[in-house]
C-alpha positions in Angstrom: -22.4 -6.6 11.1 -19.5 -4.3 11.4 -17.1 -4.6 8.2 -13.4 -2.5 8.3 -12.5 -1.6 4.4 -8.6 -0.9 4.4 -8.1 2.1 1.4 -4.6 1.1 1.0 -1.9 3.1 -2.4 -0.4 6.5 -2.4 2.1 7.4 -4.9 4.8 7.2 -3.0 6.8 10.4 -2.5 7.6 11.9 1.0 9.0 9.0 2.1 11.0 8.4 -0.9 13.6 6.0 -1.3 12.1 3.5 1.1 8.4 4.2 -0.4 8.2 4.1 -3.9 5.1 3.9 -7.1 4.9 0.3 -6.3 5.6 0.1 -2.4 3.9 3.0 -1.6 4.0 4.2 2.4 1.3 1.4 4.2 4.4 -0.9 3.2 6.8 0.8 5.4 7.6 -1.5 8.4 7.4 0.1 12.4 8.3 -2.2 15.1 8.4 -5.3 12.8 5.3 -4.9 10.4 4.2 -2.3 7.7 1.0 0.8 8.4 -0.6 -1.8 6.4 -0.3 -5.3 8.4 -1.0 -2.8 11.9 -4.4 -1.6 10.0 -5.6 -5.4 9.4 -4.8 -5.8 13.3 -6.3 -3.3 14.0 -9.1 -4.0 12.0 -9.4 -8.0 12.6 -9.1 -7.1 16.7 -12.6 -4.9 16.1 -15.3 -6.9 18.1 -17.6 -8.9 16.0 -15.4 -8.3 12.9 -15.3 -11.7 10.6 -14.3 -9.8 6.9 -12.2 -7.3 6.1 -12.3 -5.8 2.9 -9.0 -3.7 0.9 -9.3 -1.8 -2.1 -6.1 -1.0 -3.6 -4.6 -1.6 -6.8 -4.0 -4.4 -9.0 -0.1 -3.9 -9.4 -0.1 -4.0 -5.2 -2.7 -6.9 -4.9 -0.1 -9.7 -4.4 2.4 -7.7 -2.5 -0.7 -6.8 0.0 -1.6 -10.2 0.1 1.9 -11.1 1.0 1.6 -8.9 3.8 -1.6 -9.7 5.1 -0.6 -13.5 5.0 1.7 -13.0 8.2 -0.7 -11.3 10.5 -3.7 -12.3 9.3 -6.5 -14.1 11.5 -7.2 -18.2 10.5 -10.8 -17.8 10.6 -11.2 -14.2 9.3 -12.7 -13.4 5.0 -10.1 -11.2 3.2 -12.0 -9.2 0.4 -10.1 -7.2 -2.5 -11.0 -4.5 -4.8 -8.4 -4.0 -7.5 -8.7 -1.0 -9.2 -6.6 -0.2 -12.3 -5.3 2.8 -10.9 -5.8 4.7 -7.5 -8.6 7.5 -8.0 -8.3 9.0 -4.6 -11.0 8.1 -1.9 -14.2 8.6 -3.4 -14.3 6.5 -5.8 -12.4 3.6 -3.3 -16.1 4.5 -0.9 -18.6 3.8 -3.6 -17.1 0.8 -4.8 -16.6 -0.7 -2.0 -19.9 0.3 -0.7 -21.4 -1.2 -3.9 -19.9 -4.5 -3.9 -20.4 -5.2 -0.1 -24.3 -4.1 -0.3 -25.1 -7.1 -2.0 -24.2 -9.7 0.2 -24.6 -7.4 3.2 -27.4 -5.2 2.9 -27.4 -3.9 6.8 -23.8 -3.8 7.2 -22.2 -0.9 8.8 -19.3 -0.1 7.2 -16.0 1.0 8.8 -13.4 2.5 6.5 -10.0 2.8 7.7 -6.4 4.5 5.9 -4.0 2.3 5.3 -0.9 4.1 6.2 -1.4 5.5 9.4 -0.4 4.6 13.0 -2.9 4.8 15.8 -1.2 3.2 19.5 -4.1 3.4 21.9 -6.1 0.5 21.0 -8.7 0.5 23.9 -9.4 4.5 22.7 -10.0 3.4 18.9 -12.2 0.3 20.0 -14.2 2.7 22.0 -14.4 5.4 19.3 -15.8 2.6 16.6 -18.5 1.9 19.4 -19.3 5.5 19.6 -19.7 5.9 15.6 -21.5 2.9 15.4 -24.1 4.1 17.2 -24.7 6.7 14.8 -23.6 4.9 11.6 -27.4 3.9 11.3 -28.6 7.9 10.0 -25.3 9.8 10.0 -22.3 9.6 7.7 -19.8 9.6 10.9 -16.1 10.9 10.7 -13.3 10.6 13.4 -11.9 13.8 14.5 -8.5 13.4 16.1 -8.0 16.1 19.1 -5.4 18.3 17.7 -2.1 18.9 20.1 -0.1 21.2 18.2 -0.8 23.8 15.6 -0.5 21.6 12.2 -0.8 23.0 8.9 -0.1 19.6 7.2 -3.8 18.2 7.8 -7.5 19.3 7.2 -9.6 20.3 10.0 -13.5 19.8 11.5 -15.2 22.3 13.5 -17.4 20.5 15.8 -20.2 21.2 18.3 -20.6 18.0 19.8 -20.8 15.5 17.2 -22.4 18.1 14.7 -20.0 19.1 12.1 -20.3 23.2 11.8 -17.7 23.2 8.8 -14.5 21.6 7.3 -11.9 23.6 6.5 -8.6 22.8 4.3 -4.9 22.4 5.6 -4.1 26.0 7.1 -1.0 28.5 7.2 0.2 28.5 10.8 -1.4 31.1 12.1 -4.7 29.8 11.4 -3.6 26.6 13.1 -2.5 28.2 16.3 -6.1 29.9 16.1 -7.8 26.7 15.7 -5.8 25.0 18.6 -6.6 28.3 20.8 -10.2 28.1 20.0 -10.9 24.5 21.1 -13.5 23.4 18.9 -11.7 22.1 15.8 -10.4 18.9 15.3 -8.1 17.1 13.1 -9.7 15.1 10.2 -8.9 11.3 10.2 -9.8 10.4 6.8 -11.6 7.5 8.7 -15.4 7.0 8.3 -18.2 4.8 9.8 -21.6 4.9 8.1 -24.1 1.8 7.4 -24.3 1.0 3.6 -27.9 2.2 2.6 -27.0 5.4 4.5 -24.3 5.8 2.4 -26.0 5.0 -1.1 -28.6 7.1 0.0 -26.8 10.2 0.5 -24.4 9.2 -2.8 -27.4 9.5 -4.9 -28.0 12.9 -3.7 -24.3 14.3 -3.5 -22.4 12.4 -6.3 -25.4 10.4 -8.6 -22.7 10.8 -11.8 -19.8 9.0 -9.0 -22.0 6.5 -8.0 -23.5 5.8 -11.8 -19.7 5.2 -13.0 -19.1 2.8 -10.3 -21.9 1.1 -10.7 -20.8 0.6 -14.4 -17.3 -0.5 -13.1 -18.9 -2.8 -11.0 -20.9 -4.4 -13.5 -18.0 -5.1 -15.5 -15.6 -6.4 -13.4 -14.5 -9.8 -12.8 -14.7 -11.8 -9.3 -12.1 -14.9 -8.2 -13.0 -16.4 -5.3 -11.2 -19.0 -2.9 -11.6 -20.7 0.6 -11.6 -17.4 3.1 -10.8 -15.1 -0.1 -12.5 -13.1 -3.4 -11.3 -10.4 -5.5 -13.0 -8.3 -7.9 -10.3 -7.1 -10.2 -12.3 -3.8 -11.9 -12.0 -3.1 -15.5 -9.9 -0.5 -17.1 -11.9 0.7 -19.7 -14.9 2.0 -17.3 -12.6 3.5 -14.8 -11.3 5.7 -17.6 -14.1 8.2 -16.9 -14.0 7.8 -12.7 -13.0 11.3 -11.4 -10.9 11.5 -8.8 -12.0 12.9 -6.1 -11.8 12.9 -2.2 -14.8 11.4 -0.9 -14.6 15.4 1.5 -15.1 17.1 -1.5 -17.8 14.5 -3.1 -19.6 13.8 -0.7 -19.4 15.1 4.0 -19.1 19.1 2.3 -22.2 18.3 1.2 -24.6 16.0 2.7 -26.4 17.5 6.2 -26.1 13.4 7.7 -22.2 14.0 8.4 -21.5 13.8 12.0 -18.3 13.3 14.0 -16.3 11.2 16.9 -13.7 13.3 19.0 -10.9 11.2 19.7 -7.7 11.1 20.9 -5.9 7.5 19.7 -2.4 8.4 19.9 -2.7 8.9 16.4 0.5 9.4 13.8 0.1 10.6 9.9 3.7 9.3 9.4 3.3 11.3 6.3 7.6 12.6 6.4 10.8 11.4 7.6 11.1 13.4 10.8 7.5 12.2 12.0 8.4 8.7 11.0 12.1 8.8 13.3 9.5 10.5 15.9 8.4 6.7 16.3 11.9 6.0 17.5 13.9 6.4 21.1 16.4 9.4 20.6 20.1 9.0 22.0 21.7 11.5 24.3 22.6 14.0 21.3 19.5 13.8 19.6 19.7 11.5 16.7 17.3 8.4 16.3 19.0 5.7 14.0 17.3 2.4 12.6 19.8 -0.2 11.5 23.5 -0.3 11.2 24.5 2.6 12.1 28.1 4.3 13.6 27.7 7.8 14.6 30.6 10.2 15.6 30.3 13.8 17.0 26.4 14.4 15.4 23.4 15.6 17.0 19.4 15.7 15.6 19.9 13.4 12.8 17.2 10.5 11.5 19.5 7.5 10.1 17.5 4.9 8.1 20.4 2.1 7.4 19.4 -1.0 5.2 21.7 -3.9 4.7 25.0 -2.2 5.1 26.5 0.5 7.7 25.9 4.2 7.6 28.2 6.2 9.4 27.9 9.8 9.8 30.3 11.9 11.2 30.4 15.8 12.3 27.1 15.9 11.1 23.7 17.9 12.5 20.2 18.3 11.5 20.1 15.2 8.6 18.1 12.8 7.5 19.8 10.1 6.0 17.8 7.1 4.4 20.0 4.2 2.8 18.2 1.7 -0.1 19.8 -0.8 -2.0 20.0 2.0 -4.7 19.2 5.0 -3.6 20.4 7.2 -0.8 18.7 10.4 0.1 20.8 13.1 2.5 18.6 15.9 3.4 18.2 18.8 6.0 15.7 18.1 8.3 14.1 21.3 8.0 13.5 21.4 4.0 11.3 18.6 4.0 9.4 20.0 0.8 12.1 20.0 -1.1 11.8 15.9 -1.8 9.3 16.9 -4.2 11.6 18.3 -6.5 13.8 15.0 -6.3 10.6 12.9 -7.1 9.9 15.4 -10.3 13.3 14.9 -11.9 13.4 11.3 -11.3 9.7 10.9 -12.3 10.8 12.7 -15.6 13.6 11.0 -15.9 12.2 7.6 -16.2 14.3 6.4 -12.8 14.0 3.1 -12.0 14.9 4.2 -8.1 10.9 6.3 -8.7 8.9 3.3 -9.6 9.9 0.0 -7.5 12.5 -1.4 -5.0 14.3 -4.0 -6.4 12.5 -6.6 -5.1 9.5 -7.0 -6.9 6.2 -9.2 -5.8 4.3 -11.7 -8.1 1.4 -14.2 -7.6 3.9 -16.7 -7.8 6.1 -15.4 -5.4 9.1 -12.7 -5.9 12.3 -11.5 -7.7 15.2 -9.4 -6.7 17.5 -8.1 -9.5 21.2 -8.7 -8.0 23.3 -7.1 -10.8 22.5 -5.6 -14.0 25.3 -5.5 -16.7 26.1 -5.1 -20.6 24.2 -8.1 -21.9 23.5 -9.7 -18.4 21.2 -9.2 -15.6 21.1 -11.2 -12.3 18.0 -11.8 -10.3 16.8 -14.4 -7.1 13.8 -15.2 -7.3 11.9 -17.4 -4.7 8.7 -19.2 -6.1 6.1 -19.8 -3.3 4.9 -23.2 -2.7 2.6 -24.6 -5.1 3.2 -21.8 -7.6 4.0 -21.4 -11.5 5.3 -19.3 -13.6 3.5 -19.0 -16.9 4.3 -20.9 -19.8 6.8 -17.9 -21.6 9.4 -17.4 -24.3 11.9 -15.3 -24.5 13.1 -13.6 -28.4 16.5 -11.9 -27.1 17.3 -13.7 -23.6 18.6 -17.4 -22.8 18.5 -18.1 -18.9 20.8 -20.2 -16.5 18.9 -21.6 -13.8 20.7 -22.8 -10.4 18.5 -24.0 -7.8 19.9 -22.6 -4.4 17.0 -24.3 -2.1 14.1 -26.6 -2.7 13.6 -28.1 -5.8 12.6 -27.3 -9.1 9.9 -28.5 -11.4 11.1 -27.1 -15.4 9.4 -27.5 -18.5 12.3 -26.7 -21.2 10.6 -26.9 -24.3 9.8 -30.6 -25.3 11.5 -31.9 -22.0 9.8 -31.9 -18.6 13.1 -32.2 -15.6 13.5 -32.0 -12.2 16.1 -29.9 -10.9 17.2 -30.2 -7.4 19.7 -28.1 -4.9 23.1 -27.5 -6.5 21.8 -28.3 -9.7 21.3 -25.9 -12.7 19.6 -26.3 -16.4 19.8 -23.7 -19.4 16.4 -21.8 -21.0 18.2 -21.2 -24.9 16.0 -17.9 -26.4 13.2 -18.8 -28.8 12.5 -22.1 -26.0 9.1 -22.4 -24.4 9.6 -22.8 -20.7 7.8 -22.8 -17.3 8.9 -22.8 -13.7 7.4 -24.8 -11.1 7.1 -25.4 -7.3 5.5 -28.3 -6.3 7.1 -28.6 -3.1 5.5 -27.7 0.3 8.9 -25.1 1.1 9.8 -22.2 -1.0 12.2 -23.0 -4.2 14.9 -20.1 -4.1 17.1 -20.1 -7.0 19.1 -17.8 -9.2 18.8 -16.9 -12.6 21.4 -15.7 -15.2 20.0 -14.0 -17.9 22.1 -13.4 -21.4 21.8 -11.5 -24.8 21.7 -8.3 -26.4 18.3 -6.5 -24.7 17.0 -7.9 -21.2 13.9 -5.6 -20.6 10.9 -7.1 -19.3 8.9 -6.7 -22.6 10.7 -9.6 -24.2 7.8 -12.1 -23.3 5.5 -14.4 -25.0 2.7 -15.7 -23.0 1.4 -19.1 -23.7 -1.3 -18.9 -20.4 -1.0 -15.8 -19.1 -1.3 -15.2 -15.3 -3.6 -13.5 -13.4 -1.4 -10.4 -12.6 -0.8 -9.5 -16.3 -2.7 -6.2 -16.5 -3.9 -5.6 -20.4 -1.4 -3.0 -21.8 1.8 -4.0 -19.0 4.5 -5.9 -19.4 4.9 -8.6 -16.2 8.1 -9.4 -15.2 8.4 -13.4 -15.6 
């Protein structure tokens, strides 16, 4: 039984403003759906695949569910492991490995990123076939063959599909050795390996790793569903997880690594200029995605949103429009972004941690204006979905119901509030927000008084994206 695990976070940086902390890069849409909706395809579309399990974390569960809903196959089992916080790969591997070895002892395991874009289908299908074959004794990696002399990615030596040596991101000139020499490949990040295999050579390699996530394990706490289950891990045990690239815990070490050549038409998408790459240039060089009016510019990358860009006189920019942030950069600095994400990081920015559109299990909110003493937010409340049961110390809220209709507990009173109609939440009020309809309830909501941060909240039944220690919007 082959099973894909989709590691799917990142922190959100190169990519900055359209990635963020909490919509990290697999969210960024190509051609109409995210990295992350093209890695379940490309995982569901596997022969003989009928689950699919993702580890990411808890505060991108629902927005990952979200995504998955659109593309997802009728008959296939979706799996999540929530950690608390994104520990790099390693730990992802052993705790996935851990959970799926008890209902699937003899599985094969096939564990893909999240985030990056592969176009030749028929080449990947037959490069799974190829590690599967050897997944039953070898740890087996997918080594992409290398068509330009990149110092942005780690590299395999291979002799066949015996690993001689991995070797770290090079300077250039080691890179244009490597791509003379013929036998190094670049390193996927992708894996194939059957469980016991992999337990195996964890409790030689990484015993403390695998003890820890064992503990974790133990500890956590598993919701299941029709075609679903999540195992939301604890926070306290994955206090002591080091992080840690499963390269450095575990294929540097173990002699059972082995490796797949490949060439999938394969795309890191890890900056701006490889992500316009993905895009048809005009007849001056520039590549544009949205609304965009250009005038006398050559080479640029234009990333419009929901309003036009124009850029005139212009050449060698990459120009990336958000609701409320705008990056302009030269398209030859790309290292420099890291200095943005510092200062905004140590600033506190809002613009560094989440779009304004944020996802819930109940659906989502988008904050529309933010003012002295008010703040402005849509929010669309999936079908069948509630809010908690909340008050509010410092806010009153003005409901109007845009579309659908509203179920509203308002303290003592139970009402239903339909299009065109409105009802007021005072502060100090118990209240919950229902949709019991079988179409989404859209409505927007006024909220007044002296401090509006998300903090002000009372739980009467909390839901089950409240994290211990975090404040949840609504």
């Amino acid at each position: 039984m082959l099973i894909p695990v989709i590691l799917s976070g990142g922190a959100g940086k190169r990519l900055w403003p359209v990635s963020r902390l909490l919509h990290p890069k697999p969210f960024i849409e190509i051609e109409g759906e995210s990295l992350l909706q093209k890695a379940l395809v490309r995982a569901q579309n596997l022969p003989g695949v009928r689950e699919v399990l993702t580890v990411t974390t808890r505060e991108l569960h629902y927005k990952t569910t979200d995504a998955y809903r659109q593309v997802r196959r009728p008959d296939l089992t979706l799996g999540y492991l929530l950690e608390p916080e994104g520990r790099n790969t390693a730990p992802a591997v052993v705790i996935a490995a851990l959970a799926l070895v008890q209902k699937h002892p003899d599985a094969t395991l096939l564990f893909l990123t999240a985030d990056h874009l592969i176009r030749d289908t028929r080449s990947f299908h037959a490069a799974v076939e190829q590690a599967r074959q050897l997944a039953a004794d070898w740890i087996v990696t997918f080594g992409l063959k290398p068509d330009r002399p990149e110092t942005g990615f780690g590299y395999i030596q291979a002799d066949g599909h015996r690993i001689r040596r991995f070797v770290e991101k090079p300077d250039l000139q080691t890179a244009q050795d490597y791509l003379a020499q013929g036998d190094y490949l670049w390193n996927s990040g992708m894996l194939c390996v059957n469980t016991a295999r992999l337990l195996k050579e964890l409790e030689l390699h990484a015993p403390r790793l695998l003890e820890q996530q064992q503990a974790s394990l133990l500890a956590s706490n598993c919701v299941t569903s029709p075609g679903e289950y999540e195992v939301t891990l604890p926070v306290d045990a994955y206090k002591e997880v080091e992080s840690i690239s499963i390269d450095h815990a575990l294929l540097e070490k173990t002699q059972r690594a082995a490796v797949v050549g490949c060439d999938l038409e394969w795309t890191d998408v890890g900056t701006w200029s490889s992500l316009a790459q993905q895009l048809p240039a005009d007849a001056d060089g520039n590549r544009t995605l949205g609304e965009v009016m250009l005038q006398d510019s050559h080479d640029c990358y234009i990333h419009g949103s929901d309003r036009l860009v124009a850029a005139v006189g212009v050449q060698g920019l990459i120009i990336v429009d958000t609701p409320d942030a705008l990056l302009v950069m030269d398209a030859t600095q790309p290292e420099l972004i890291q200095k943005i994400i510092d200062r905004l990081a140590a600033q506190g920015h809002a613009s560094r941690l989440q779009h304004r559109t944020v996802h819930r299990s109940w659906g989502t909110y988008t904050t529309l204006e933010t003012g002295a003493g008010f703040k402005i937010k849509r929010l669309v409340v999936n079908p069948g979905s509630s809010l908690s049961l909340q008050m509010h110390h410092h806010r009153s809220e003005h409901w109007i119901v845009v579309d659908g209709t509203a179920h509203v507990i308002n303290g003592d009173q139970e009402t239903v509030v339909h299009r065109n109609q409105s009802t007021y939440i005072p502060a100090g009020r118990k209240h919950r927000l229902s949709n019991r309809e079988a179409t989404p309830l859209v409505l927007i909501e006024v909220q007044s008084g002296p401090y509006l941060e998300e903090d002000d909240i009372i739980r009467f039944d909390a839901p089950p994206d409240s994290a211990p220690g975090k404040p949840q919007a609504k």
